[in-house]
N, CA, C and O of each residue as an XYZ file, in Angstrom:
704
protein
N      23.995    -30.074    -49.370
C      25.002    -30.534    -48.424
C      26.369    -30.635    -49.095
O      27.230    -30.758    -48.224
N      26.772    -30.630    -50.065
C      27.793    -30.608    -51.171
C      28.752    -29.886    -50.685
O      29.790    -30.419    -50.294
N      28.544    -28.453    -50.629
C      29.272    -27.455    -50.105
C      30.283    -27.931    -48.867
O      31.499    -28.093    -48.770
N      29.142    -28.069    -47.971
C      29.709    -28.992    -46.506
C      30.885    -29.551    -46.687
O      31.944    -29.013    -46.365
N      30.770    -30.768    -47.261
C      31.731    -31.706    -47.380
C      33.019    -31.144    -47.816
O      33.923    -31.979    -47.855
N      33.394    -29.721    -48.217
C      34.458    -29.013    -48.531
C      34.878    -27.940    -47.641
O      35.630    -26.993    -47.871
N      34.299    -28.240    -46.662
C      34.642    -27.210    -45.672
C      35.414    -28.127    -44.095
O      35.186    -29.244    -43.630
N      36.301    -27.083    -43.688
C      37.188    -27.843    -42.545
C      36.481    -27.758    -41.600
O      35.460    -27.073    -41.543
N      36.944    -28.459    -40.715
C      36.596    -28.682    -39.611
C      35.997    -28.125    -38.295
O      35.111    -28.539    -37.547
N      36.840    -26.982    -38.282
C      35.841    -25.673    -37.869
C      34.909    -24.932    -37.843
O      34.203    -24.413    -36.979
N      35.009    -24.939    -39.273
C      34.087    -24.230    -40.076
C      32.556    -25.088    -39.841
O      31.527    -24.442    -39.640
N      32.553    -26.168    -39.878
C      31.655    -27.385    -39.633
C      31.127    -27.150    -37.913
O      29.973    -27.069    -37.493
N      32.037    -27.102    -37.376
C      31.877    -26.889    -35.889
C      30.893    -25.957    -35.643
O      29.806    -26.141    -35.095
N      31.658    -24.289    -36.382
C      30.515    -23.273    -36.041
C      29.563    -23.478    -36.960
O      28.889    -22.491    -37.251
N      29.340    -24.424    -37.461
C      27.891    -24.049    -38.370
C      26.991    -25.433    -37.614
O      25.922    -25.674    -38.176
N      27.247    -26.089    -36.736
C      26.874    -27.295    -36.170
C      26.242    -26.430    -34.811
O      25.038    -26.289    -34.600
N      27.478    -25.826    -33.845
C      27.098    -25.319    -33.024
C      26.144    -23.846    -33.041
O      25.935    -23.107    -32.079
N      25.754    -23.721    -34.159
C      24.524    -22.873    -34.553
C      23.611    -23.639    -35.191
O      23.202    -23.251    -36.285
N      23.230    -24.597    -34.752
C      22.047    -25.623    -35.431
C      22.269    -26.330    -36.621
O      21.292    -26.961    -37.024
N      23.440    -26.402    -37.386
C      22.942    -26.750    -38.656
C      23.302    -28.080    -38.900
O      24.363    -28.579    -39.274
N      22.183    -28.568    -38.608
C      21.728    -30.408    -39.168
C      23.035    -30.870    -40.179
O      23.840    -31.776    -39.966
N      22.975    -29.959    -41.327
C      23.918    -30.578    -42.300
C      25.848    -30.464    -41.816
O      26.708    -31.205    -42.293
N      26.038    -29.640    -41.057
C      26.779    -29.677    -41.125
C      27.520    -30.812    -39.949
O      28.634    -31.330    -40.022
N      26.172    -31.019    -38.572
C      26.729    -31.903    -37.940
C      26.792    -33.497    -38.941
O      27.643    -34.361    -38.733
N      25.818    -33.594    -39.902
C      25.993    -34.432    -40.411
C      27.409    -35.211    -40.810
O      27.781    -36.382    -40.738
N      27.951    -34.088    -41.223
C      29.267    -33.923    -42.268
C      30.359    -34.457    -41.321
O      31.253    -35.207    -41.713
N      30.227    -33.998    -39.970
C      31.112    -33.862    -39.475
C      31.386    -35.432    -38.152
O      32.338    -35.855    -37.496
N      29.710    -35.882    -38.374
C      29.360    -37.730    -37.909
C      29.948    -38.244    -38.850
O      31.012    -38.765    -38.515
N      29.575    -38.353    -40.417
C      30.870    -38.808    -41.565
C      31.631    -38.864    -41.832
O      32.004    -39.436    -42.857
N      32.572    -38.038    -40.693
C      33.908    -38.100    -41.310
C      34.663    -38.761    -40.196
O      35.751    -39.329    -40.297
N      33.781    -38.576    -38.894
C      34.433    -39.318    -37.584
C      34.167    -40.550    -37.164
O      34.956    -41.246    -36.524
N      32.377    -41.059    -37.710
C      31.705    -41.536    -36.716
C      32.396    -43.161    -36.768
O      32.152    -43.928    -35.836
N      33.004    -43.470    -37.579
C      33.436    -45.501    -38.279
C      35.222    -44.717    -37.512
O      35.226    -45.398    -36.487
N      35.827    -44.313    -37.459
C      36.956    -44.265    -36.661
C      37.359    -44.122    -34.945
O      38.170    -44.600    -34.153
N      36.258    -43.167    -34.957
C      35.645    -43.163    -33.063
C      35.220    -44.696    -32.741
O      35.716    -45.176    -31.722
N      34.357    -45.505    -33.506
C      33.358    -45.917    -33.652
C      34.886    -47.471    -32.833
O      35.052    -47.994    -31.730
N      35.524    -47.565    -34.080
C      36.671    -48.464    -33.766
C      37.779    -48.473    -32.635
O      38.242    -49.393    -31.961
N      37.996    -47.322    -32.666
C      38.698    -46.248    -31.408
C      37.899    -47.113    -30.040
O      38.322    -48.125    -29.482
N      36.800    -46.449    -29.776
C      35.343    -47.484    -28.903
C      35.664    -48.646    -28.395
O      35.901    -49.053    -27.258
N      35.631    -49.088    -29.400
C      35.414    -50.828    -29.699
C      36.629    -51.167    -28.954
O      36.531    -51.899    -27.969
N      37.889    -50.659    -29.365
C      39.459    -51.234    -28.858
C      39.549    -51.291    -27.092
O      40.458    -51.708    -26.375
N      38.158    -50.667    -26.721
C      38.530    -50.230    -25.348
C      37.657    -50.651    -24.826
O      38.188    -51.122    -23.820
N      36.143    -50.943    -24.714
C      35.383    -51.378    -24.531
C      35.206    -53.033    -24.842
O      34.892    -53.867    -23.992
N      35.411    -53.233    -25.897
C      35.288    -54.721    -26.143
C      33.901    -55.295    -26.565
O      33.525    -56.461    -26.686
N      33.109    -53.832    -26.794
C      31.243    -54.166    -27.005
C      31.364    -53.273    -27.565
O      32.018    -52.237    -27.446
N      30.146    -53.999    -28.787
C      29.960    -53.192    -29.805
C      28.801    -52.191    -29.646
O      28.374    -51.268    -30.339
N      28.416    -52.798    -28.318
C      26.900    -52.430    -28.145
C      27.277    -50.873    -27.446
O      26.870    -49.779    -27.837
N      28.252    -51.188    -26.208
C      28.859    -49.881    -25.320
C      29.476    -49.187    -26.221
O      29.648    -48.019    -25.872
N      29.952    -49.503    -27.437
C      30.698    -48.237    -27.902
C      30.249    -47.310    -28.876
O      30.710    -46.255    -29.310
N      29.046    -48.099    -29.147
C      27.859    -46.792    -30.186
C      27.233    -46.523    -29.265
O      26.393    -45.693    -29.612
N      27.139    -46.794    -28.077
C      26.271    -45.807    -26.650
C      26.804    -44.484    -27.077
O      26.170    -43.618    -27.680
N      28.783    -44.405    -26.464
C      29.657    -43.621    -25.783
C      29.991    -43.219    -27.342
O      30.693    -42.207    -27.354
N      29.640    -43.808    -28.925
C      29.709    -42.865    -29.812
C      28.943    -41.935    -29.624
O      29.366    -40.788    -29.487
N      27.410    -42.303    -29.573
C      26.124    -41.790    -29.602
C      26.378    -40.351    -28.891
O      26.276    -39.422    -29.693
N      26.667    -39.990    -27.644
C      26.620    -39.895    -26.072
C      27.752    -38.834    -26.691
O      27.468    -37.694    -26.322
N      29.036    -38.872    -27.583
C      29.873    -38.176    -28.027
C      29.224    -37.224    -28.862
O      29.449    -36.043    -28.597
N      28.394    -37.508    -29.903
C      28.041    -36.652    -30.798
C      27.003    -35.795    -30.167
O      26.809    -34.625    -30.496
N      26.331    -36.444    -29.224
C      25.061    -35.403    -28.790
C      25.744    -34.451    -27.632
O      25.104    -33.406    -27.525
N      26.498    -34.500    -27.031
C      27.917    -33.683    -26.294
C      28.278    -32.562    -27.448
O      28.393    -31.356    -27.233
N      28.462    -33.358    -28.979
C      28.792    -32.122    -29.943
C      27.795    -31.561    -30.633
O      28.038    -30.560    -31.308
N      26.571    -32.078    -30.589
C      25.525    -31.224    -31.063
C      25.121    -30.137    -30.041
O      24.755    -28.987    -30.288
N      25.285    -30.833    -28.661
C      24.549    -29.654    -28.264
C      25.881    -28.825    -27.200
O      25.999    -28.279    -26.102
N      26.520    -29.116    -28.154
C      27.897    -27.672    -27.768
C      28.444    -27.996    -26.576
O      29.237    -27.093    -26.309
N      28.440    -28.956    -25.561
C      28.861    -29.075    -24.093
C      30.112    -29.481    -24.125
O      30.512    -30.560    -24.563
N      31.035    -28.214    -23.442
C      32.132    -28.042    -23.128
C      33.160    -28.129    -24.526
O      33.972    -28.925    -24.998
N      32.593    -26.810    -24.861
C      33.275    -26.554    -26.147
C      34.310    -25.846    -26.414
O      34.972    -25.966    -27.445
N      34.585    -24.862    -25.294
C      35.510    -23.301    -24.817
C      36.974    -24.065    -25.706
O      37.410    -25.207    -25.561
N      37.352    -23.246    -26.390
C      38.356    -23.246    -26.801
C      39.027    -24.701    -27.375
O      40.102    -25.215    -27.066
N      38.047    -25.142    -28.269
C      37.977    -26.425    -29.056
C      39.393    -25.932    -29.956
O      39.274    -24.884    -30.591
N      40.703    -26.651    -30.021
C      41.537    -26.467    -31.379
C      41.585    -27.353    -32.236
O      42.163    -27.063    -33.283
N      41.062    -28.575    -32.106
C      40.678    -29.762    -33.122
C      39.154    -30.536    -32.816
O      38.524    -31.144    -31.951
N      39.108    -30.211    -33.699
C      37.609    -30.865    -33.987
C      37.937    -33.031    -33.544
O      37.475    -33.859    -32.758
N      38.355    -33.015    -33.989
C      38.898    -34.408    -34.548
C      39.572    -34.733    -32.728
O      39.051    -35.613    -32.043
N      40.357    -34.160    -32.371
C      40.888    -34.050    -30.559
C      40.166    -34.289    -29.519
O      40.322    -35.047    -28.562
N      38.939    -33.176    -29.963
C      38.035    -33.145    -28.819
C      36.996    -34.805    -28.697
O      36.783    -35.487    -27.694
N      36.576    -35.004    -30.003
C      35.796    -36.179    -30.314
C      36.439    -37.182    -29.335
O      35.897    -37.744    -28.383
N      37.819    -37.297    -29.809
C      38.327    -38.188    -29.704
C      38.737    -38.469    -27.790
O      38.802    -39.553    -27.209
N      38.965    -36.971    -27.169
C      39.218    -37.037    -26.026
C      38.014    -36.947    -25.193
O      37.919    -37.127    -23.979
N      37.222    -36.675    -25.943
C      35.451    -37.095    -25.216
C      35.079    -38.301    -25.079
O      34.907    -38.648    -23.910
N      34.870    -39.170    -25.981
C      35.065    -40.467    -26.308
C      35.680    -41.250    -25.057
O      35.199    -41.937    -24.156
N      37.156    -40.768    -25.471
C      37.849    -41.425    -24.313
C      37.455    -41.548    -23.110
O      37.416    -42.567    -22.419
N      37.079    -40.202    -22.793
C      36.734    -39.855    -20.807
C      35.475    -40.219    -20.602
O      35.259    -40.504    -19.424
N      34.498    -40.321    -21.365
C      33.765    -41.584    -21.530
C      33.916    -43.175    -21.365
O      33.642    -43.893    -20.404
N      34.179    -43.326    -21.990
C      34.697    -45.095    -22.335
C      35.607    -45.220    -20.789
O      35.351    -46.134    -20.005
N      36.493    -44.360    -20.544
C      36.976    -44.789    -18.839
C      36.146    -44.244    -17.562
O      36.516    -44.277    -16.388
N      34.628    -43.605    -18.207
C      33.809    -43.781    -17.006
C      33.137    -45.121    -16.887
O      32.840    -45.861    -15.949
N      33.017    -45.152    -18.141
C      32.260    -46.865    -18.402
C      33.156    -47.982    -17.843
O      32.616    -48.930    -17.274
N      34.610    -47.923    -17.983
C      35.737    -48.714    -17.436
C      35.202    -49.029    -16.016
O      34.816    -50.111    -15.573
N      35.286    -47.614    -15.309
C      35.766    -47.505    -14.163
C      34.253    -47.999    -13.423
O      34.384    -48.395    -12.265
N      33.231    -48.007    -13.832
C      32.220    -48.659    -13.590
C      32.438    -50.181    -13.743
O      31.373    -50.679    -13.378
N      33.027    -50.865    -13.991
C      33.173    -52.381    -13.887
C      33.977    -52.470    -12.840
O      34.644    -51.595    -12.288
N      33.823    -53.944    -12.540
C      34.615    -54.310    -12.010
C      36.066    -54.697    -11.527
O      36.802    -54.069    -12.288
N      36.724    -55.296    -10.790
C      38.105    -55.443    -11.389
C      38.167    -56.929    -12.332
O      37.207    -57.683    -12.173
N      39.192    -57.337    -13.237
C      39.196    -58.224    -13.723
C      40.468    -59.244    -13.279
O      41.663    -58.951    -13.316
N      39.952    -60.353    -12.905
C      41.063    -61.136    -12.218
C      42.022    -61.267    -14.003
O      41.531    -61.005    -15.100
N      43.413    -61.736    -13.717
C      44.161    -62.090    -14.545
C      45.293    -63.021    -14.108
O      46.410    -62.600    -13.805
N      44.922    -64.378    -14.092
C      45.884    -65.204    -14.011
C      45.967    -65.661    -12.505
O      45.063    -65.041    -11.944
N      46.548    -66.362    -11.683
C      46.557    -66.750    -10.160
C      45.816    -65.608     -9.420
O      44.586    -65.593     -9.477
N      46.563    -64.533     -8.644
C      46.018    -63.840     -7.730
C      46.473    -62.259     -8.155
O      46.744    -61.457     -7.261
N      46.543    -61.829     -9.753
C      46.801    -60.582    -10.119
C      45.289    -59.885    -10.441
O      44.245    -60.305    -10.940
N      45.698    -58.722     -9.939
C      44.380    -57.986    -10.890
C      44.677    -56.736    -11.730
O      45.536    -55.933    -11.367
N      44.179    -56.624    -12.516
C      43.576    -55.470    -13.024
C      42.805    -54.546    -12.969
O      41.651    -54.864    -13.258
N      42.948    -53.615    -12.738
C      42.093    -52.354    -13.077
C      41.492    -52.076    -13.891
O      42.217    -52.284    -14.863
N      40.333    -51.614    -14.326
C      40.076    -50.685    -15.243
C      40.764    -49.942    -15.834
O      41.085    -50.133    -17.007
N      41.128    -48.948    -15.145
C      42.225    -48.022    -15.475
C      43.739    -48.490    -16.454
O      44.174    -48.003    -17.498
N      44.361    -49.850    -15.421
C      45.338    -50.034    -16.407
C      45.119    -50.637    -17.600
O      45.871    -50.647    -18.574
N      43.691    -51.310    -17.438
C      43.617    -52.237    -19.114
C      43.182    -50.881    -19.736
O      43.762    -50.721    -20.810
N      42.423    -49.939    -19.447
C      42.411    -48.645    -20.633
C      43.412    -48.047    -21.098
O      43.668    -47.739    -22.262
N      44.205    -47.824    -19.787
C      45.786    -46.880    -20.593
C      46.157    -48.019    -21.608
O      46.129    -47.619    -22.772
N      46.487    -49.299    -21.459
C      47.133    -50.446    -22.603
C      46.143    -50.201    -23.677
O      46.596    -50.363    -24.810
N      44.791    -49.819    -23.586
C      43.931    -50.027    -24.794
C      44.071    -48.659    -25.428
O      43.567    -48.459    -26.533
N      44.680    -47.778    -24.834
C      44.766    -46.767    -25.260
C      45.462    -46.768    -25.779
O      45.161    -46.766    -26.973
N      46.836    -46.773    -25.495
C      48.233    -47.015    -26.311
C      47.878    -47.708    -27.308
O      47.692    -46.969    -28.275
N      47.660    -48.992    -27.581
C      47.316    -49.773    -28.762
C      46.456    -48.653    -29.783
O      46.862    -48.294    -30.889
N      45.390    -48.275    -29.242
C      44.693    -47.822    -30.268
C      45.536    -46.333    -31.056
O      45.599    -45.861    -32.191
N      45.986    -46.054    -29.933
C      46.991    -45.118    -30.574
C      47.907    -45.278    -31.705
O      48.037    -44.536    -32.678
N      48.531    -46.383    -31.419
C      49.335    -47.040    -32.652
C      48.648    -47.197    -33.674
O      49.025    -46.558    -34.656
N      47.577    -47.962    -33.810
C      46.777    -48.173    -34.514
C      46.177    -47.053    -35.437
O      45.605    -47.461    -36.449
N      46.223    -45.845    -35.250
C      45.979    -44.347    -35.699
C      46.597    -44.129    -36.289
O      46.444    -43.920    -37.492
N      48.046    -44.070    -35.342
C      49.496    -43.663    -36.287
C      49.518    -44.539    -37.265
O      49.862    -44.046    -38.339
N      49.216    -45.934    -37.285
C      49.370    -46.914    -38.681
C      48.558    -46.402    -39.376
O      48.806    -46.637    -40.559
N      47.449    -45.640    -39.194
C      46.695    -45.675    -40.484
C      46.916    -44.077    -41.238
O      46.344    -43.637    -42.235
N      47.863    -43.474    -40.442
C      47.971    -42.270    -40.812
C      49.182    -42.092    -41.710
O      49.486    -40.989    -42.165
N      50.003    -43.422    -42.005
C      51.469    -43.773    -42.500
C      51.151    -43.487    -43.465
O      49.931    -43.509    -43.302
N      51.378    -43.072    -44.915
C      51.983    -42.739    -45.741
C      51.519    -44.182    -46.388
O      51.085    -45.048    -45.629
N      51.630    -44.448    -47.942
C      50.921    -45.787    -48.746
C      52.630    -46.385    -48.313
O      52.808    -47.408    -47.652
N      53.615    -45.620    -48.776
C      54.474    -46.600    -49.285
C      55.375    -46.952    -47.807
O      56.136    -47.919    -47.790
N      55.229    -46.212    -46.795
C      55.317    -46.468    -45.232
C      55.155    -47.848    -44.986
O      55.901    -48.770    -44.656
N      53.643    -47.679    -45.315
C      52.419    -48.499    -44.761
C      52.647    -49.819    -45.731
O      51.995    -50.823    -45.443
N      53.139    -49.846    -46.357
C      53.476    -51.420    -47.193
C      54.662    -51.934    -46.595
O      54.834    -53.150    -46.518
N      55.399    -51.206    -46.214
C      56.999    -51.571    -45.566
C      56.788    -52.249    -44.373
O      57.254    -53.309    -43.953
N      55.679    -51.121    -43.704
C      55.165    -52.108    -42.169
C      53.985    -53.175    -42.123
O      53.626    -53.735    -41.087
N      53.538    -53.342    -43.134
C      52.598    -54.412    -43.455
C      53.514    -55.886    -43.823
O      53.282    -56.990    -43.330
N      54.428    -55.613    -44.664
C      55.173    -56.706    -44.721
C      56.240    -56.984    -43.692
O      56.638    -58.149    -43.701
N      56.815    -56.149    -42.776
C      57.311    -56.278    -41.788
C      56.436    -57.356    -40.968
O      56.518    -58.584    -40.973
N      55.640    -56.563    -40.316
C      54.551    -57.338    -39.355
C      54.056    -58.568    -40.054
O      53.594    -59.344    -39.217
N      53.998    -58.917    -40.965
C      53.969    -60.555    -41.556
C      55.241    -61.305    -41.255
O      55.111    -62.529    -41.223
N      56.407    -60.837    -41.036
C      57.218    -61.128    -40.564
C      58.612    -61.085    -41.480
O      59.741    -61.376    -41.085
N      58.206    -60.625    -42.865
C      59.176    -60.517    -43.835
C      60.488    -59.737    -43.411
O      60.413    -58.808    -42.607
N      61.532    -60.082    -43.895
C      62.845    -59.342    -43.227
C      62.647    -58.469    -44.618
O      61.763    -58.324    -45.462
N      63.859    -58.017    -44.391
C      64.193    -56.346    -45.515
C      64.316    -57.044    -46.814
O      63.482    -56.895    -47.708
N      65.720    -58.071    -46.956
C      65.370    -58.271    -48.725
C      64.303    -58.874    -48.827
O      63.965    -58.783    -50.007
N      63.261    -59.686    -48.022
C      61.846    -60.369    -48.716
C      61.282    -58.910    -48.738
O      60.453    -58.979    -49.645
N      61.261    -57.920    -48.368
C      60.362    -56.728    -48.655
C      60.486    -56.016    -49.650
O      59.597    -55.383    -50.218
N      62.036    -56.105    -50.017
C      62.481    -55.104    -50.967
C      62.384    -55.742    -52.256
O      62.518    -55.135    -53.319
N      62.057    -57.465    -52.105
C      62.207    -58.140    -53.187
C      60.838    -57.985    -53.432
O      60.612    -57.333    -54.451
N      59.923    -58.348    -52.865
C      58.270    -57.770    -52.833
C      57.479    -56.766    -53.465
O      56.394    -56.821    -54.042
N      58.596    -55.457    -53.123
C      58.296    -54.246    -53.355
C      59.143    -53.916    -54.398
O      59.213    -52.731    -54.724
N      59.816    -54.771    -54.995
C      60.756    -54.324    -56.591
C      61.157    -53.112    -56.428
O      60.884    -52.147    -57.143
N      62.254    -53.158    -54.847
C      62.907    -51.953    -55.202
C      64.619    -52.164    -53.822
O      64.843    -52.931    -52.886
N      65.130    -51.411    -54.243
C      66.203    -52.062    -53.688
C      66.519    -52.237    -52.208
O      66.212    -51.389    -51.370
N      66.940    -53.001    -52.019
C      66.945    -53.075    -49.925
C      67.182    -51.633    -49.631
O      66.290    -50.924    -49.165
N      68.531    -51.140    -49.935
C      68.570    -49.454    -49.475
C      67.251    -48.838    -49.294
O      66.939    -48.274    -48.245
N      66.421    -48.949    -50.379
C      65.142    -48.001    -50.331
C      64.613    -48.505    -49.243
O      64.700    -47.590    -48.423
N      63.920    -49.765    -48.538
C      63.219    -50.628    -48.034
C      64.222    -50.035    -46.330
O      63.573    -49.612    -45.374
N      65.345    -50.105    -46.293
C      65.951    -49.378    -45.035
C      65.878    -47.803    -44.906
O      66.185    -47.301    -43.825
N      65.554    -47.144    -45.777
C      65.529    -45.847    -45.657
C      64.042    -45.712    -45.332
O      63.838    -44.788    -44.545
N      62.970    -46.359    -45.705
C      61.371    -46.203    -45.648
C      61.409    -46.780    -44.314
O      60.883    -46.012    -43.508
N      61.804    -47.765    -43.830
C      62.192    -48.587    -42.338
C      62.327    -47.082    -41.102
O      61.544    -46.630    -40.266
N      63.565    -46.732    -41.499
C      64.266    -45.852    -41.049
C      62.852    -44.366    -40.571
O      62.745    -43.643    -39.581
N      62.350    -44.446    -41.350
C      61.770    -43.119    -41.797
C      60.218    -43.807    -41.184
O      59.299    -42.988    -41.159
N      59.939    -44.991    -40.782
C      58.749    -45.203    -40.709
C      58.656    -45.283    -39.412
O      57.516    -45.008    -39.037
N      59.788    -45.695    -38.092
C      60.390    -45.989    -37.039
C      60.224    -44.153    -36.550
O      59.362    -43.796    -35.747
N      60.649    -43.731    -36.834
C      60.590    -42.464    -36.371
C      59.143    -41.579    -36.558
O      58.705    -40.756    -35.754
N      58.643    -41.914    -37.618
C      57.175    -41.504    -37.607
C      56.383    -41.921    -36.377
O      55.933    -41.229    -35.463
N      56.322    -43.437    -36.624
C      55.681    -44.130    -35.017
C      56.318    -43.581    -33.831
O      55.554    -43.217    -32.937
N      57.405    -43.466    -33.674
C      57.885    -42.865    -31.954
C      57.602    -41.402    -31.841
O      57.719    -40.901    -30.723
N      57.175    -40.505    -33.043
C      57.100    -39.544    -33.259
C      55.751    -39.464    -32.605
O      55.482    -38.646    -31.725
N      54.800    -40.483    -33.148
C      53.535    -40.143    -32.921
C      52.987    -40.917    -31.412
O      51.950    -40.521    -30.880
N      53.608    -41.774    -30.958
C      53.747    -42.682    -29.849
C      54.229    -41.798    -28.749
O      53.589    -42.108    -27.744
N      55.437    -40.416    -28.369
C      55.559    -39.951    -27.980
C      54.308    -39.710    -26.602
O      54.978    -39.326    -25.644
N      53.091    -39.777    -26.258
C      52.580    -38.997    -25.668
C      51.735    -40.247    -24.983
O      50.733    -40.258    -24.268
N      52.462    -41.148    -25.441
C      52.016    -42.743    -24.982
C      53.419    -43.594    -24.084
O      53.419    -44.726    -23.599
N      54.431    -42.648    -24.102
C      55.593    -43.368    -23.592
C      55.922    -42.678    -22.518
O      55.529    -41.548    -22.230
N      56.897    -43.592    -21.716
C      57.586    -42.668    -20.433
C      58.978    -42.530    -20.863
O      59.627    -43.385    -21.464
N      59.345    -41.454    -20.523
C      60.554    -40.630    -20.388
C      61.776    -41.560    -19.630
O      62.883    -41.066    -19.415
């Protein structure tokens, strides 16, 4: 199985969608604890979201609705999803507060967005990802830059540069 683990994503795909055990293996390892959390953000059960993991991977073992897959990692993820909002849309509505309700639908798009962010954070860059870690503690720029032993300029330019990554990647979560 060695080999596997050095091969992309595709490559994994067609050797999955021709039977091969090891390679779907490879390819549950590299997704299954990020879907797994992805799940969880939307569901709120740990129990429903290794169903609609489960329910995802056997969708990718046994090839259903595969036509023109361009990310391995996309499809999981947008399977998953249309899942988890059939499971939504099977509940009920949820009262919220005096006489408001909720949907299914809208608490998924919000759980969606969140989890989205949540992606893009983990996809930041180390030294990004320390700038917005101490941000979100609530540190202003010189407690960060004093933190990070390096000069406020740097700490506004990583700011700068980390702000645009997130709207970059948030894009497809926002309205126009």
């Amino acid at each position: 199985m060695g080999s596997y683990f050095q091969m992309n994503d595709e490559a994994l795909l067609q050797r999955t969608l021709a039977g091969e055990a090891a390679a779907f293996e490879v390819l549950y390892r590299r997704y299954a604890r990020r879907l797994l959390g992805f799940l969880f953000g939307f569901l709120h059960s740990q129990a429903e979201a290794e169903e609609v993991l489960h329910e995802t991977f056997l969708a990718l073992w046994e090839g259903k609705c595969m036509e023109e897959v361009l990310s391995v990692k996309a499809w999981l993820f947008t399977v998953a999803r249309n899942r988890a909002l059939k499971r939504l849309r099977g509940r009920r509505l949820y009262v919220v507060g005096v006489n408001e309700s909720v949907s299914p639908e809208d608490n998924f798009v919000e759980k969606e967005s969140e989890c989205a962010m949540n992606v893009a954070v983990e996809d930041l860059p180390p030294r990004l990802l320390e700038v917005y870690e101490l941000r979100k503690q609530g540190k202003n720029y010189q407690e960060i830059a004093h933190s990070l032993d390096v000069p406020l300029g740097t700490v506004k330019s990583r700011m700068h540069v980390l702000v645009k990554f997130l709207k970059e990647r948030m894009k497809p979560w926002t309205v126009n």
